[in-house]
PQR file of N, CA, C, O and H, with PARSE charges and radii, in Angstrom:
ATOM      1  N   UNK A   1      -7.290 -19.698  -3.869 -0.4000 1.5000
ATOM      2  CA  UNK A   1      -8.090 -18.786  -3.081 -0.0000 2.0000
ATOM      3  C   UNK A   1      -8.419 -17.574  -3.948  0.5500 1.7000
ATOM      4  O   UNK A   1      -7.732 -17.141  -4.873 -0.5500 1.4000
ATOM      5  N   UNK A   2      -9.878 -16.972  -3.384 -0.4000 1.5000
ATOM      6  CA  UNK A   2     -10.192 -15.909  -5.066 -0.0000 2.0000
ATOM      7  C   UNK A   2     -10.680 -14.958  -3.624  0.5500 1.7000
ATOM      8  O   UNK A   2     -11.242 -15.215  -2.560 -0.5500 1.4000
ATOM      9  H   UNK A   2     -10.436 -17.323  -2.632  0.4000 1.0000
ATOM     10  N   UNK A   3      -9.977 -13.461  -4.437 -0.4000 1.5000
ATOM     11  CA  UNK A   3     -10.622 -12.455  -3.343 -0.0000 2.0000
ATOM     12  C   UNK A   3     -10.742 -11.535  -4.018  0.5500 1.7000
ATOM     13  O   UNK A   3     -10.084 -11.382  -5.048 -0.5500 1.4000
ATOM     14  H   UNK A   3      -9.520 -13.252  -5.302  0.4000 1.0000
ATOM     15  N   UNK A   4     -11.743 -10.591  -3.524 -0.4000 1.5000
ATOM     16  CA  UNK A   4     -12.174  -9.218  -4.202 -0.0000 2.0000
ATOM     17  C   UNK A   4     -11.540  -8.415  -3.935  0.5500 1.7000
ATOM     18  O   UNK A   4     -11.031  -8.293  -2.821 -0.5500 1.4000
ATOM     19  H   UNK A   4     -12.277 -10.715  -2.689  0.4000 1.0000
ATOM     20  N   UNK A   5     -11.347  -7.412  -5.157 -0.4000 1.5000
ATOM     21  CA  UNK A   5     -10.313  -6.536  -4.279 -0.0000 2.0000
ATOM     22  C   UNK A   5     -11.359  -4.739  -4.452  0.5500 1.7000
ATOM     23  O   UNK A   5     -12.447  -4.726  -5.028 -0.5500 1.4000
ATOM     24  H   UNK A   5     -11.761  -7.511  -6.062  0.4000 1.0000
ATOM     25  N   UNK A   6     -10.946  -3.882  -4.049 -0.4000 1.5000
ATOM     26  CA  UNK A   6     -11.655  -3.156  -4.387 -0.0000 2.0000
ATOM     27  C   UNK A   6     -11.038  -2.359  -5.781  0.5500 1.7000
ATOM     28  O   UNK A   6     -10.085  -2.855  -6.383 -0.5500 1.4000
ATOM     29  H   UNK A   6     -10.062  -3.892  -3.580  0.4000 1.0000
ATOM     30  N   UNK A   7     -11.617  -1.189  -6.196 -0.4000 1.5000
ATOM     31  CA  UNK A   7     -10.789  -0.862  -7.611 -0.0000 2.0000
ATOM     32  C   UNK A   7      -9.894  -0.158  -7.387  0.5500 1.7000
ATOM     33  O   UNK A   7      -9.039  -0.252  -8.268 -0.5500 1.4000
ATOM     34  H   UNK A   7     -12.391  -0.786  -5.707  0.4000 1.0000
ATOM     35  N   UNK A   8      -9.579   0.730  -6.397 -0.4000 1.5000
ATOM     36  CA  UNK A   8      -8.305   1.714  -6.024 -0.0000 2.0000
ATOM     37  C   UNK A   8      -7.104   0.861  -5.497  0.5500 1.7000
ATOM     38  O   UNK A   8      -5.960   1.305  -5.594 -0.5500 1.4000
ATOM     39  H   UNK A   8     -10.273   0.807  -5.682  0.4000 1.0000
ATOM     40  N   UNK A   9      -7.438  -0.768  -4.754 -0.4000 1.5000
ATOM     41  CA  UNK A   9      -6.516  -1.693  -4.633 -0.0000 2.0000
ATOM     42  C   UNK A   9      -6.041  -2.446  -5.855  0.5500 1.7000
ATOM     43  O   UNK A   9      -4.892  -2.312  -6.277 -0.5500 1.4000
ATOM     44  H   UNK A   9      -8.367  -1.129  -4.675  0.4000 1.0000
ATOM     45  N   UNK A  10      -6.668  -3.003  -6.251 -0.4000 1.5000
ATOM     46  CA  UNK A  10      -6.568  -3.384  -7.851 -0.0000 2.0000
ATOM     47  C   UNK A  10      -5.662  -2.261  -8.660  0.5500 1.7000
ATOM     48  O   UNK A  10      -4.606  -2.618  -9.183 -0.5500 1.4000
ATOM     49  H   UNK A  10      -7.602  -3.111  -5.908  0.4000 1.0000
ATOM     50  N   UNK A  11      -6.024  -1.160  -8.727 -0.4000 1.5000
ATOM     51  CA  UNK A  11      -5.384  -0.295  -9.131 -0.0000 2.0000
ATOM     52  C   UNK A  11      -3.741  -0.243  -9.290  0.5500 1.7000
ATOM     53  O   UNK A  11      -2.845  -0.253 -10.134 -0.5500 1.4000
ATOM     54  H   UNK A  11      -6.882  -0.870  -8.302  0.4000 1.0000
ATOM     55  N   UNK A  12      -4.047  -0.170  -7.561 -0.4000 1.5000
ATOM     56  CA  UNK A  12      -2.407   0.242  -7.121 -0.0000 2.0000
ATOM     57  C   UNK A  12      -1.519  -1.267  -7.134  0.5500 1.7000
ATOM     58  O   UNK A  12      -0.311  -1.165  -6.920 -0.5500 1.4000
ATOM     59  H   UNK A  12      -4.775  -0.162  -6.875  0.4000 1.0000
ATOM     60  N   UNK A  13      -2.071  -2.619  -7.372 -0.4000 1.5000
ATOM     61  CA  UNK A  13      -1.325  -3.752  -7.519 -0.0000 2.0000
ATOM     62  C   UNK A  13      -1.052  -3.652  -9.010  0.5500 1.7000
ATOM     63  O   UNK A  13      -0.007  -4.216  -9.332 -0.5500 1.4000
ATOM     64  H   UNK A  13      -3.052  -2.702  -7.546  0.4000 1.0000
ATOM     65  N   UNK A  14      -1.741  -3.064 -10.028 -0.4000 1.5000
ATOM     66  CA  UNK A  14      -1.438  -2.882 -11.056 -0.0000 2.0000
ATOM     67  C   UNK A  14      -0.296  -2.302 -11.521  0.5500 1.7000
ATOM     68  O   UNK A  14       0.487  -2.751 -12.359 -0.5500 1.4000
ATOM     69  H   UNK A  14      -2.590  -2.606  -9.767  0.4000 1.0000
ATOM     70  N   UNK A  15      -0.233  -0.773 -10.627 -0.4000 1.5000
ATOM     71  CA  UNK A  15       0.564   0.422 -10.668 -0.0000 2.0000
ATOM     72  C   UNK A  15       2.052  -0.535 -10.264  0.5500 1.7000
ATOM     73  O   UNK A  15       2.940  -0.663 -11.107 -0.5500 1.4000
ATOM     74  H   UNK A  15      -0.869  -0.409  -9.947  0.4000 1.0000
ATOM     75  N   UNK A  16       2.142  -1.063  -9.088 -0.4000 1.5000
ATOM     76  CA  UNK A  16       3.620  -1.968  -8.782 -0.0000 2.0000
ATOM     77  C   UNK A  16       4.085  -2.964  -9.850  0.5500 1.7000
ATOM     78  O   UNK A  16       5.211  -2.934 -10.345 -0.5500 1.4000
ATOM     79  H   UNK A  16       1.421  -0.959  -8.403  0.4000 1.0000
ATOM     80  N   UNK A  17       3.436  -3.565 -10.064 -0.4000 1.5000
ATOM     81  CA  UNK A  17       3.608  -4.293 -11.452 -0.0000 2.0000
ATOM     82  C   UNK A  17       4.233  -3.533 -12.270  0.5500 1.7000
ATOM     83  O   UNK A  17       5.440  -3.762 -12.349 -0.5500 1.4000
ATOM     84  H   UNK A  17       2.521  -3.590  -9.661  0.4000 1.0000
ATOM     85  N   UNK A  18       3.803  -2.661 -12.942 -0.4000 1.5000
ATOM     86  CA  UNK A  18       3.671  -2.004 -14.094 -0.0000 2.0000
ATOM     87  C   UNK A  18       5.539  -1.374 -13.998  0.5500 1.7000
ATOM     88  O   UNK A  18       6.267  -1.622 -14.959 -0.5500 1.4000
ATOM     89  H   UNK A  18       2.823  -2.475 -12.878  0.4000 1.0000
ATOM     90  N   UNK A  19       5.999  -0.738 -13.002 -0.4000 1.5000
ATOM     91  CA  UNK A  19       6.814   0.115 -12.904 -0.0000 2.0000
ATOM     92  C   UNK A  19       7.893  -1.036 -12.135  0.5500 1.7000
ATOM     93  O   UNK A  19       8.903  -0.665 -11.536 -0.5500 1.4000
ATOM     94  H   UNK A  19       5.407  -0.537 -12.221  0.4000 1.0000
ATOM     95  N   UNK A  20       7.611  -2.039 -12.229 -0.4000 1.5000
ATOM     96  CA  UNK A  20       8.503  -3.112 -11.935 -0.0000 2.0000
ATOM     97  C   UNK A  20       8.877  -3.389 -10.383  0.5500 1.7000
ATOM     98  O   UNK A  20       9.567  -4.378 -10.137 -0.5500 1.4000
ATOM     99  H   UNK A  20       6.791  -2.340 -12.716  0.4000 1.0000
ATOM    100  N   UNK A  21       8.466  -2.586  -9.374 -0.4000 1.5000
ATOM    101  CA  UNK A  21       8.657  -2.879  -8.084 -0.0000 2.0000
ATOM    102  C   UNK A  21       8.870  -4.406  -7.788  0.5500 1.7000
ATOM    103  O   UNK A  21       9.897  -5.022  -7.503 -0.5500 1.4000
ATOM    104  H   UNK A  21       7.905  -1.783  -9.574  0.4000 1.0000
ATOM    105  N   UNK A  22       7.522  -4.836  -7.951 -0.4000 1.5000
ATOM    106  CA  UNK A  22       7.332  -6.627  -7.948 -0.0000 2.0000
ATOM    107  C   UNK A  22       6.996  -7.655  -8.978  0.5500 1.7000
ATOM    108  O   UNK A  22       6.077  -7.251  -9.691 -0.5500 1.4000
ATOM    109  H   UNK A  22       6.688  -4.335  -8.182  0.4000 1.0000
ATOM    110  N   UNK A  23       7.299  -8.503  -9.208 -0.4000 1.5000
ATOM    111  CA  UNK A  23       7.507  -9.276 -10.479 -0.0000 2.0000
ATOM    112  C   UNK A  23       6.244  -9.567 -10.088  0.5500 1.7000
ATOM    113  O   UNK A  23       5.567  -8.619 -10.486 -0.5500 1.4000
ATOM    114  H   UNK A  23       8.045  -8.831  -8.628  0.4000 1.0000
ATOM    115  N   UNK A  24       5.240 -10.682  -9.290 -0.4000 1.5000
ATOM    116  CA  UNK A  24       4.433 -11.244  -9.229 -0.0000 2.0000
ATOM    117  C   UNK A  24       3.266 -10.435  -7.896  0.5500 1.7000
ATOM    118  O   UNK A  24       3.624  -9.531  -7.141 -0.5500 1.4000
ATOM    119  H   UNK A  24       5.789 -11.452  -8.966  0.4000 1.0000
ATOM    120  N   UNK A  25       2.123 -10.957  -7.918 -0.4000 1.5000
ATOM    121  CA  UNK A  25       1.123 -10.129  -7.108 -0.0000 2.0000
ATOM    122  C   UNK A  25       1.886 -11.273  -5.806  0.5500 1.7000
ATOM    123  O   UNK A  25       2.394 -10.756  -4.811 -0.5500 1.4000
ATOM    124  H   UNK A  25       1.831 -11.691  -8.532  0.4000 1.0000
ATOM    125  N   UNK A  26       1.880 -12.505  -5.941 -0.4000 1.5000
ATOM    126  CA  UNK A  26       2.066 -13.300  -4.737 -0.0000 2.0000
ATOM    127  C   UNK A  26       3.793 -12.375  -4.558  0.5500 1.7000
ATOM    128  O   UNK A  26       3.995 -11.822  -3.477 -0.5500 1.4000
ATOM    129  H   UNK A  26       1.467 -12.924  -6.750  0.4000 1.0000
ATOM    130  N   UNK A  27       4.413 -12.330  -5.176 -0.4000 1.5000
ATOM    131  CA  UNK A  27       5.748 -11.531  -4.594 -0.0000 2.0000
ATOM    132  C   UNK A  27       5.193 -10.349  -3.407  0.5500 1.7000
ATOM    133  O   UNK A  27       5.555 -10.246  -2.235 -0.5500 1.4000
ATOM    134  H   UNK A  27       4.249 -12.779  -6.054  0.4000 1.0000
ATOM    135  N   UNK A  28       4.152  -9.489  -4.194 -0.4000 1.5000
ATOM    136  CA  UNK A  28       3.945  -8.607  -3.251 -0.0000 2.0000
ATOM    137  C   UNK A  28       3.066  -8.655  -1.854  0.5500 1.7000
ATOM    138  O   UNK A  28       3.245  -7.952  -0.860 -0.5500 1.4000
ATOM    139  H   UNK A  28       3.858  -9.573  -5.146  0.4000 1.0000
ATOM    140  N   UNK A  29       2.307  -9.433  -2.004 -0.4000 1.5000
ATOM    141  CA  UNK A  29       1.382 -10.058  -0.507 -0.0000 2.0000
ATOM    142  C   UNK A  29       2.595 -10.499   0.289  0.5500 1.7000
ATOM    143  O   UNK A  29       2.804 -10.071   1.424 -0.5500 1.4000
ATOM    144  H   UNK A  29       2.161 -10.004  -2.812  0.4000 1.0000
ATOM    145  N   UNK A  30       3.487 -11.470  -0.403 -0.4000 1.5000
ATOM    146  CA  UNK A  30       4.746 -11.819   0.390 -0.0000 2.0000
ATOM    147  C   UNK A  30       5.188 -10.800   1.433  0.5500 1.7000
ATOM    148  O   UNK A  30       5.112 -10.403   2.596 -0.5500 1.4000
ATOM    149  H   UNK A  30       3.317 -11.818  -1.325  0.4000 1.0000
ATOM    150  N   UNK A  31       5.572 -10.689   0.517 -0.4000 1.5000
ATOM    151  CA  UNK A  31       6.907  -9.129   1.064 -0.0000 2.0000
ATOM    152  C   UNK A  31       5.987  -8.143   1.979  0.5500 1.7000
ATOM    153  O   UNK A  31       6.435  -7.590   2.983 -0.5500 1.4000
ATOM    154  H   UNK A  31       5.633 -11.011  -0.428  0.4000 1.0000
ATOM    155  N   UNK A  32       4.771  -8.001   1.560 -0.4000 1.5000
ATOM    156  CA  UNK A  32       3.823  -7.105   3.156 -0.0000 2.0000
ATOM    157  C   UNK A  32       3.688  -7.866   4.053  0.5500 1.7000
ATOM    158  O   UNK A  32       4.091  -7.389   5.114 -0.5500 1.4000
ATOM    159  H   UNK A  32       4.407  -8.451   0.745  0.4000 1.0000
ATOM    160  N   UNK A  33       3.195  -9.115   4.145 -0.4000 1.5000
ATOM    161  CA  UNK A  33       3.104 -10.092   5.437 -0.0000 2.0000
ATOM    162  C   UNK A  33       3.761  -9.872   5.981  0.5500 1.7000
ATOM    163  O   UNK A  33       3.528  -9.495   7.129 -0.5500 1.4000
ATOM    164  H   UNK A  33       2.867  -9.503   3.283  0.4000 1.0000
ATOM    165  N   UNK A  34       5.511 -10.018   5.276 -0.4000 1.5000
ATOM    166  CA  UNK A  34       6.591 -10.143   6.307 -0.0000 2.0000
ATOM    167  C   UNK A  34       7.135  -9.045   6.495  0.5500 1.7000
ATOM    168  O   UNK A  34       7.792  -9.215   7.522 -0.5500 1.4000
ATOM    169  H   UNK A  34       5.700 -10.324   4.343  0.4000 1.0000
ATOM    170  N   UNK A  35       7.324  -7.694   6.043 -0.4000 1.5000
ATOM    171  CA  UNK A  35       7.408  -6.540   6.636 -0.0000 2.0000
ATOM    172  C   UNK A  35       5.990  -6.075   7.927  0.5500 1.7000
ATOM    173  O   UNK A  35       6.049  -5.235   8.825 -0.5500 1.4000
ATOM    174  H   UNK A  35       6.790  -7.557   5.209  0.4000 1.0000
ATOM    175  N   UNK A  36       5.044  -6.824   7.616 -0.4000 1.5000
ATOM    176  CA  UNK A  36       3.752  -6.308   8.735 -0.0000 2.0000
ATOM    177  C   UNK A  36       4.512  -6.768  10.199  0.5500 1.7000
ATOM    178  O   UNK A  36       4.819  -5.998  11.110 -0.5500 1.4000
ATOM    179  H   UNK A  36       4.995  -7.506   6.886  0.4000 1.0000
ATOM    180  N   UNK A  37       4.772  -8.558  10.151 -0.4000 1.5000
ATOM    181  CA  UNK A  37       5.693  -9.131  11.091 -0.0000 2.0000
ATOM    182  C   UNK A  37       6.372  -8.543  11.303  0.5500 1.7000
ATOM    183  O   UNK A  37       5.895  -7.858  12.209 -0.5500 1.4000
ATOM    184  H   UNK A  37       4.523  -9.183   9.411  0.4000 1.0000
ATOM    185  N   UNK A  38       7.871  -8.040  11.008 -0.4000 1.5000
ATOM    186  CA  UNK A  38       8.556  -7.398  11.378 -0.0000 2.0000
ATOM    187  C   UNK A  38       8.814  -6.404  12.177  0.5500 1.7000
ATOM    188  O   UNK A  38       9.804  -6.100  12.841 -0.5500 1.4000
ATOM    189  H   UNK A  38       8.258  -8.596  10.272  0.4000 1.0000
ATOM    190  N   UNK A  39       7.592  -5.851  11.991 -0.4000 1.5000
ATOM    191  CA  UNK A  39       6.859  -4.619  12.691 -0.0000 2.0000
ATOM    192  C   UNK A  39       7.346  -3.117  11.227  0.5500 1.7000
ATOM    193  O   UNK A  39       7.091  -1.980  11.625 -0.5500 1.4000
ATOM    194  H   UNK A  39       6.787  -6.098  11.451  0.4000 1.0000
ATOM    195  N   UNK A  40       7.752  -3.178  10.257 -0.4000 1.5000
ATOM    196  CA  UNK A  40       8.095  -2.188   9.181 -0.0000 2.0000
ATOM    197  C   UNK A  40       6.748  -1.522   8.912  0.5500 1.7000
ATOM    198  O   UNK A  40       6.808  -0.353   8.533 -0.5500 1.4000
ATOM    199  H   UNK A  40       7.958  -4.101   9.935  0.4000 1.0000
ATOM    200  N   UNK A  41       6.010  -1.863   8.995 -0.4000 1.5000
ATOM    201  CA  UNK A  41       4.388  -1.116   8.558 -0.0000 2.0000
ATOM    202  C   UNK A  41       3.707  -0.909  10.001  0.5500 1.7000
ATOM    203  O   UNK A  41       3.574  -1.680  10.951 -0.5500 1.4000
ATOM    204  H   UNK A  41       5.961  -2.813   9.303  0.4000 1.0000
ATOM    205  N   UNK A  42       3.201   0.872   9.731 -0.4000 1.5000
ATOM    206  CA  UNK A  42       2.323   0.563  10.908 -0.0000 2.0000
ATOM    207  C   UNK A  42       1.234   0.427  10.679  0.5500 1.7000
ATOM    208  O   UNK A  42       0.646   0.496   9.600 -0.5500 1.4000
ATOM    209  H   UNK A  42       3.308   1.499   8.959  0.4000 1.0000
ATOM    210  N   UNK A  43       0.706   0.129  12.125 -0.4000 1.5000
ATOM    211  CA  UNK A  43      -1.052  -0.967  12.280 -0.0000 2.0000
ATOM    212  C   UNK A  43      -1.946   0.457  11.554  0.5500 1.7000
ATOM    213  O   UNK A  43      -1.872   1.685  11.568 -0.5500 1.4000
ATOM    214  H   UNK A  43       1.184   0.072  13.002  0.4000 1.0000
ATOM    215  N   UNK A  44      -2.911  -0.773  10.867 -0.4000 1.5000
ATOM    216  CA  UNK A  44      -4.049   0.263  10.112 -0.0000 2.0000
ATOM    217  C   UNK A  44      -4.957   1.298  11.302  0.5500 1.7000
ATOM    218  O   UNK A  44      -5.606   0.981  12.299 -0.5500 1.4000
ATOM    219  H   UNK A  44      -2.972  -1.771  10.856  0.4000 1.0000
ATOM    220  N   UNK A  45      -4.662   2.626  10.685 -0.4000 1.5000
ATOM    221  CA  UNK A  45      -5.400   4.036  11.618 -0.0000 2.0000
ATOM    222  C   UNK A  45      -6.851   3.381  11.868  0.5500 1.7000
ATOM    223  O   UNK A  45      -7.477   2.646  11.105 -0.5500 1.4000
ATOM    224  H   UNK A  45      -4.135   2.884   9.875  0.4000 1.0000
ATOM    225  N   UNK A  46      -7.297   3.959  13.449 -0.4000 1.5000
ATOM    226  CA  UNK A  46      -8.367   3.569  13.569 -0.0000 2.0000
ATOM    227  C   UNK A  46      -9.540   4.838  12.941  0.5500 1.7000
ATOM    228  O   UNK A  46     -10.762   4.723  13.037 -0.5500 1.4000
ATOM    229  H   UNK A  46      -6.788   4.556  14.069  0.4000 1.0000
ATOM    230  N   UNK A  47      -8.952   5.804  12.420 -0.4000 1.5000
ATOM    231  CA  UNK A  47      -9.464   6.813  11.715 -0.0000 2.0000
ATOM    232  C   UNK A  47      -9.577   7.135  10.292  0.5500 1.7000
ATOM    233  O   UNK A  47      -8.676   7.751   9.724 -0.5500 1.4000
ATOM    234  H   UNK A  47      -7.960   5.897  12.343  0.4000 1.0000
ATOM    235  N   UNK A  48     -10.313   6.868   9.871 -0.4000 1.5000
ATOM    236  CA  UNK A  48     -10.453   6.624   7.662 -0.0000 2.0000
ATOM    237  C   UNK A  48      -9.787   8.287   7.379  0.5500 1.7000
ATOM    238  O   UNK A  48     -10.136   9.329   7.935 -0.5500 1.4000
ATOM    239  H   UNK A  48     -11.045   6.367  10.333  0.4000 1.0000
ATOM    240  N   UNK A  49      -8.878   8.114   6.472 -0.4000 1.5000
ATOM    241  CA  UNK A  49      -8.557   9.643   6.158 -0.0000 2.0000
ATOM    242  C   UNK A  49      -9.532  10.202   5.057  0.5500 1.7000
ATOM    243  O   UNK A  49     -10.175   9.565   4.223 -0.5500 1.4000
ATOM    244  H   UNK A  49      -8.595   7.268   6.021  0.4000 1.0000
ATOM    245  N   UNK A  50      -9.477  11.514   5.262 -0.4000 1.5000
ATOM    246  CA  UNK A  50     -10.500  12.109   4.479 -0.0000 2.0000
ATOM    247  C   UNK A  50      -9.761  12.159   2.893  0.5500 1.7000
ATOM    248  O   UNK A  50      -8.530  12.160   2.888 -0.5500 1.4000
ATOM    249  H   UNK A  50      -8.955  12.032   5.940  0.4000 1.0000
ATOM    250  N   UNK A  51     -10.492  12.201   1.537 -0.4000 1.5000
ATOM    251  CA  UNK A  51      -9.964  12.089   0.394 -0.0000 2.0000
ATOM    252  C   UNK A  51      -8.331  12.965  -0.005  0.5500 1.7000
ATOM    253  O   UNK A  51      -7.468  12.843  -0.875 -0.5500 1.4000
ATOM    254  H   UNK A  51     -11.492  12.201   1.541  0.4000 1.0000
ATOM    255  N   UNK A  52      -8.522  13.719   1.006 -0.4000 1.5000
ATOM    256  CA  UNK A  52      -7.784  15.148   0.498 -0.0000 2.0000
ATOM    257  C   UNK A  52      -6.128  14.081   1.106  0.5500 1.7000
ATOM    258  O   UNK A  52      -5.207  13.565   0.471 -0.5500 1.4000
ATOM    259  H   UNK A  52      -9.222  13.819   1.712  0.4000 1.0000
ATOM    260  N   UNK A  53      -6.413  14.152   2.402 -0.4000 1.5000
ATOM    261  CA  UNK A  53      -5.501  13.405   3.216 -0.0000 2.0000
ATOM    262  C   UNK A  53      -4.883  12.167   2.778  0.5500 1.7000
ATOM    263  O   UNK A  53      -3.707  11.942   3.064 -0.5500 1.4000
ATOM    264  H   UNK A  53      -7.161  14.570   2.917  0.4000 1.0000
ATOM    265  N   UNK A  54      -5.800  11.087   1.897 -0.4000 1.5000
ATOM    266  CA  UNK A  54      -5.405  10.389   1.110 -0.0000 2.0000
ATOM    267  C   UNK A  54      -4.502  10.285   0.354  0.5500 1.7000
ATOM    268  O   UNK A  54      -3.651   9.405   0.220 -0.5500 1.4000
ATOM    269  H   UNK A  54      -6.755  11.270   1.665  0.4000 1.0000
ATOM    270  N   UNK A  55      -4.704  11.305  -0.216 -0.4000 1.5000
ATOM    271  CA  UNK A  55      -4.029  11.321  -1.841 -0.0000 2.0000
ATOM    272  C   UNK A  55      -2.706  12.186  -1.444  0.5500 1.7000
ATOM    273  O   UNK A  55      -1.629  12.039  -2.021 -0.5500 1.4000
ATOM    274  H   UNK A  55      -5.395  12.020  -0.108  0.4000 1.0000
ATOM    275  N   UNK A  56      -2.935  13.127  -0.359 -0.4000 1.5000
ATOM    276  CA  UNK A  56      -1.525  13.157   0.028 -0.0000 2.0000
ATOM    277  C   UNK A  56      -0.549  12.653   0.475  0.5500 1.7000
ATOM    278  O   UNK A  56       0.596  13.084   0.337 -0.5500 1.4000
ATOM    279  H   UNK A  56      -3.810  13.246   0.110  0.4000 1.0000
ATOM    280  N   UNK A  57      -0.977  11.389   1.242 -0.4000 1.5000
ATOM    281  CA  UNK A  57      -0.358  10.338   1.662 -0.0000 2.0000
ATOM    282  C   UNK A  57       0.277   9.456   0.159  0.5500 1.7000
ATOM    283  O   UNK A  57       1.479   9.377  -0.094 -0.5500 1.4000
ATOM    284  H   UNK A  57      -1.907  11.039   1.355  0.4000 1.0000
ATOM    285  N   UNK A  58      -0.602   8.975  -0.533 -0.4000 1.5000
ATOM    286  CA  UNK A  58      -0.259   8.897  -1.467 -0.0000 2.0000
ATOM    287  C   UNK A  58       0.826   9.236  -2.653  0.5500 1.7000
ATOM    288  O   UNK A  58       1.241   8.472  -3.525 -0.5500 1.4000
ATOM    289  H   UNK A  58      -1.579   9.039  -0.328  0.4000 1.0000
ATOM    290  N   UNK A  59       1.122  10.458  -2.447 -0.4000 1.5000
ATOM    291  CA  UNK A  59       1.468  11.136  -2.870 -0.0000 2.0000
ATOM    292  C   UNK A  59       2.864  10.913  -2.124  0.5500 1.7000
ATOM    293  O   UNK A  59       3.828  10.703  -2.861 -0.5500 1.4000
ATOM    294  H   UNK A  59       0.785  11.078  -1.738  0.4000 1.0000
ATOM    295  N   UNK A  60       3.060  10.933  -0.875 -0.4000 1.5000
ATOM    296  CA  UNK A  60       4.849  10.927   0.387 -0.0000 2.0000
ATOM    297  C   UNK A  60       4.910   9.492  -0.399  0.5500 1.7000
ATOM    298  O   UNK A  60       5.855   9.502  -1.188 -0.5500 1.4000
ATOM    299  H   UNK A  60       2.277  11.104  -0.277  0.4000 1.0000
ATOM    300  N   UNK A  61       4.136   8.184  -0.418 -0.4000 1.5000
ATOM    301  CA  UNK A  61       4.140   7.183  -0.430 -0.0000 2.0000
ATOM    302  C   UNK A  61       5.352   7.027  -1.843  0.5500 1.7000
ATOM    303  O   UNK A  61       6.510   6.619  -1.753 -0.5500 1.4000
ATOM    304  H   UNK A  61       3.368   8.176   0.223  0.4000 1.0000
ATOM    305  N   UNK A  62       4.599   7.517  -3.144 -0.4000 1.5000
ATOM    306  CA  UNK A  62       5.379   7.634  -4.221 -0.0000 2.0000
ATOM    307  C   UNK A  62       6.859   8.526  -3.966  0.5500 1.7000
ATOM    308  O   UNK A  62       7.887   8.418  -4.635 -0.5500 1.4000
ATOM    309  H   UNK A  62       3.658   7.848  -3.216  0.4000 1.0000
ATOM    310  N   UNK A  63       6.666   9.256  -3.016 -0.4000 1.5000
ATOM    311  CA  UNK A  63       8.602   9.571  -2.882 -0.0000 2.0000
ATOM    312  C   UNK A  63       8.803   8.745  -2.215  0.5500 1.7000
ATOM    313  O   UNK A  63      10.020   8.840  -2.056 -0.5500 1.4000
ATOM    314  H   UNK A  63       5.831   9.343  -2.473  0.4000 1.0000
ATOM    315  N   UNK A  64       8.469   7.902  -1.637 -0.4000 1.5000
ATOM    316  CA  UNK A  64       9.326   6.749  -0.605 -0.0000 2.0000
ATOM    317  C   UNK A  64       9.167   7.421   0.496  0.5500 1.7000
ATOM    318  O   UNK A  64      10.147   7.057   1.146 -0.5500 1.4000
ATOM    319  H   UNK A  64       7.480   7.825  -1.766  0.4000 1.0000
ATOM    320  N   UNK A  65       8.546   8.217   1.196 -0.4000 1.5000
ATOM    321  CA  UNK A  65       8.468   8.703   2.607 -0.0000 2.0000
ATOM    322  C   UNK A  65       6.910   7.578   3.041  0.5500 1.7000
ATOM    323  O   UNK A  65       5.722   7.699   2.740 -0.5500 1.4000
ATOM    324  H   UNK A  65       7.751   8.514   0.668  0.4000 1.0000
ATOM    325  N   UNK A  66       7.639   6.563   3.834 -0.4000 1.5000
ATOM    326  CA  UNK A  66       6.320   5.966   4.523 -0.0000 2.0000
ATOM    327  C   UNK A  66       6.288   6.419   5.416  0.5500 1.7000
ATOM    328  O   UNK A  66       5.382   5.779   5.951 -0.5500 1.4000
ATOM    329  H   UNK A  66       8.604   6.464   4.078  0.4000 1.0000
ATOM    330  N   UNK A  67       6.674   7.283   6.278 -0.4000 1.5000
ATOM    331  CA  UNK A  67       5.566   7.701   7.315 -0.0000 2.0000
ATOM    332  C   UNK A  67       5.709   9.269   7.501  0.5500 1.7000
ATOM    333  O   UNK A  67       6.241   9.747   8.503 -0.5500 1.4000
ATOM    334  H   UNK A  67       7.410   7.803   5.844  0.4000 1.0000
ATOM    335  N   UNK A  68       5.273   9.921   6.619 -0.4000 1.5000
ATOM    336  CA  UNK A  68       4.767  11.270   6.160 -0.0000 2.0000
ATOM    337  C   UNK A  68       3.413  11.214   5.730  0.5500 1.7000
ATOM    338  O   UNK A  68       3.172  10.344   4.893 -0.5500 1.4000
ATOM    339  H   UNK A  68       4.841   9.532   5.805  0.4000 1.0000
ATOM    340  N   UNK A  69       2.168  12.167   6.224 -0.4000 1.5000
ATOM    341  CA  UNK A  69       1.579  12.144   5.448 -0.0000 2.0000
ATOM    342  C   UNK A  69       0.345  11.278   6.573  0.5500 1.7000
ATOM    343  O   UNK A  69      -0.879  11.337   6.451 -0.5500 1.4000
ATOM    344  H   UNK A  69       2.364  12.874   6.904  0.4000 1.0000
ATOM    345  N   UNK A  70       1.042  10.588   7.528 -0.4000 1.5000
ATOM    346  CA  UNK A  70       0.166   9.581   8.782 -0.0000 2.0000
ATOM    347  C   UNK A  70      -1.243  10.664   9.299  0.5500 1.7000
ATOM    348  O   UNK A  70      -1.105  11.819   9.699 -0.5500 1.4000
ATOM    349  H   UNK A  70       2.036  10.540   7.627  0.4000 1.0000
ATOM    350  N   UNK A  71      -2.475   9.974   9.165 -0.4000 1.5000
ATOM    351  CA  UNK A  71      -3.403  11.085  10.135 -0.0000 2.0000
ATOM    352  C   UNK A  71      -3.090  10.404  11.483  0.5500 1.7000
ATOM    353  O   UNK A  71      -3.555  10.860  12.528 -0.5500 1.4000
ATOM    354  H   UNK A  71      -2.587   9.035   8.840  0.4000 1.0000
TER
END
């Protein structure tokens, strides 16, 4: 199966790789499926954050605070 990704996704599958989080890209699709199931991630905002908001999220994300940073 072949999918596009966009470049800030691409990016950040790069960035996990790189710093060793996940050995393989299929490791990491894995491991979100089944944390999405679980209920560990919450459901995508029905509101796009603005750039600023982004990158601050971004930003909790890299200390390990997932849910700091939520619009």
């Amino acid at each position: 199966m072949m999918n596009n990704l966009k470049p800030e996704t691409e990016r950040l599958v790069r960035e996990e790789l790189q710093i060793g989080r996940f050995d393989s890209v299929d490791e990491m699709i894995v491991e979100g499926v089944h944390a999405r199931r679980e209920g560990k991630t919450p459901m995508p905002q029905t509101r796009r954050r603005t750039p600023a908001e982004a990158v601050a999220h971004i930003r909790q994300l890299r200390r390990g605070n997932r849910n700091e940073g939520r619009a």
